[in-house]
C-alpha positions as CSV (number, residue, x, y, z in Angstrom):
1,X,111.9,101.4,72.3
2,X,111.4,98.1,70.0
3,X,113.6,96.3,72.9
4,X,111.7,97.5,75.3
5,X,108.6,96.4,74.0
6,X,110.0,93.4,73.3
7,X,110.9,92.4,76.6
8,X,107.7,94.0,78.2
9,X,105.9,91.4,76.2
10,X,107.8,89.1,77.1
11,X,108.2,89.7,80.7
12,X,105.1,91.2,81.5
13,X,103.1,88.0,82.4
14,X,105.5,86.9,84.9
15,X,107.0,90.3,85.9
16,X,105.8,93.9,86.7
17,X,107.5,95.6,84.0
18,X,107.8,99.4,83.8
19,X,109.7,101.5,81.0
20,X,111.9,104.6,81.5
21,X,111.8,106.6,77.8
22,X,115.2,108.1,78.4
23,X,117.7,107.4,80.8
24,X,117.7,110.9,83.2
25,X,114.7,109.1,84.5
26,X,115.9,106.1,86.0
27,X,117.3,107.1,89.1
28,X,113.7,108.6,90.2
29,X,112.0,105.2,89.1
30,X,114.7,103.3,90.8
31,X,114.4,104.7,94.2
32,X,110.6,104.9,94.0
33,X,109.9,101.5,92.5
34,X,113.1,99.7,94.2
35,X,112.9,97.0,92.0
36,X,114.9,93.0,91.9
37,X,115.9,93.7,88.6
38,X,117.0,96.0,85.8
39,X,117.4,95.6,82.7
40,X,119.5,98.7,80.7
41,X,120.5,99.4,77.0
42,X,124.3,101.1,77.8
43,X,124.1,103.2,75.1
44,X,120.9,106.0,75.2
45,X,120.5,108.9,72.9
46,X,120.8,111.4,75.8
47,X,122.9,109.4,77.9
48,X,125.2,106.5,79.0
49,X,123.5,103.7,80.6
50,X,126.7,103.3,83.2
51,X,126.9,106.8,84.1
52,X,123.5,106.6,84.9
53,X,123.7,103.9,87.2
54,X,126.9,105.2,89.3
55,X,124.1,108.1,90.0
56,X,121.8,106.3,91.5
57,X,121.6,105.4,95.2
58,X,119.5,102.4,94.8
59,X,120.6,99.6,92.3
60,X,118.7,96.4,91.8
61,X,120.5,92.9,92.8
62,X,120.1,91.9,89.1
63,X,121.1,94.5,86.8
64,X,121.7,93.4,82.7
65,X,122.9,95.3,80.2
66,X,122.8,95.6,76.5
67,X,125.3,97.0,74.5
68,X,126.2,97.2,70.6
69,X,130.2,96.4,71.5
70,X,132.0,95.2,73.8
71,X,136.0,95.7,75.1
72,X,137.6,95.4,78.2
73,X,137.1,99.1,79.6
74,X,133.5,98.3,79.0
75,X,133.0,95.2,81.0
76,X,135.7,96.9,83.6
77,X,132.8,99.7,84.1
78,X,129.9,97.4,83.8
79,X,131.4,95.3,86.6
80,X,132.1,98.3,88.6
81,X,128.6,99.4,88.3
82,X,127.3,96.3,89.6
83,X,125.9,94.9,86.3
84,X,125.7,91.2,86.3
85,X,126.1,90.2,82.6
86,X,126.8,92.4,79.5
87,X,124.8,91.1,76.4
88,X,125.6,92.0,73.2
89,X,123.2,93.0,70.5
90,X,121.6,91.9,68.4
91,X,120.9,89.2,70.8
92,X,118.2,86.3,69.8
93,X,115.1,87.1,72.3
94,X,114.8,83.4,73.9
95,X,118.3,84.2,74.6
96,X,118.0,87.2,76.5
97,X,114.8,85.8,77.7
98,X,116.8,82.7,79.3
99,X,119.6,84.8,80.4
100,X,117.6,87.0,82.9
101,X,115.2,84.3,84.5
102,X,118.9,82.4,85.3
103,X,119.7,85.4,87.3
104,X,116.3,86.2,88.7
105,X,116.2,81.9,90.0
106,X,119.8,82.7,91.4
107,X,118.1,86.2,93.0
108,X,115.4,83.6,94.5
109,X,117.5,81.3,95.5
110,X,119.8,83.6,97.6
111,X,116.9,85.8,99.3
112,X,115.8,82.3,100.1
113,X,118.3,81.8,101.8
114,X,118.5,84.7,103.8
């Protein structure tokens, strides 16, 4: 929850920002709120954050993830579940803050396009 808060914060001038508490509720939000981006802690007390995601039938374009470690079977799933960068924690805010608005302008840049 801390994360979460601090990235609503964060995010929430520029963004419409909406929490899931636990991670048995994302695919509901997902396919009701269909959103551009996603932005997922891997590791949840009741569940794991790339399971969750190969349930779902909608996935955002821009999906990052936060994890507490990192090895290759990890970034093999993460890339199989369509996330688009891995970040590790603890991870400096302004980081992850600069991080995700690169691959939101990339988003823009290639609906643009479209």
């Amino acid at each position: 929850p801390v994360l979460a808060q601090v990235l609503q914060t964060a995010l929430g001038k520029d963004y419409a920002v909406s929490v899931c508490e636990n991670g048995n509720e994302l695919p509901a939000v997902l396919e009701e709120l269909r959103p551009e981006a996603l932005i997922l802690n891997l590791f949840q007390r009741k569940t794991d954050g790339i399971r969750v995601l190969e349930q779902t039938r909608y996935q955002p374009p821009v999906i990052l993830a936060f994890t507490y470690v990192l090895n290759d079977s990890l970034i093999m799933d993460a890339h199989r579940a369509g996330i688009c960068e891995l970040l590790l924690l603890p991870c400096p805010r302004a980081y992850m803050l600069q991080r995700f608005q690169m691959h939101m302008t990339r988003f823009d840049q290639l609906k643009g396009g479209m």
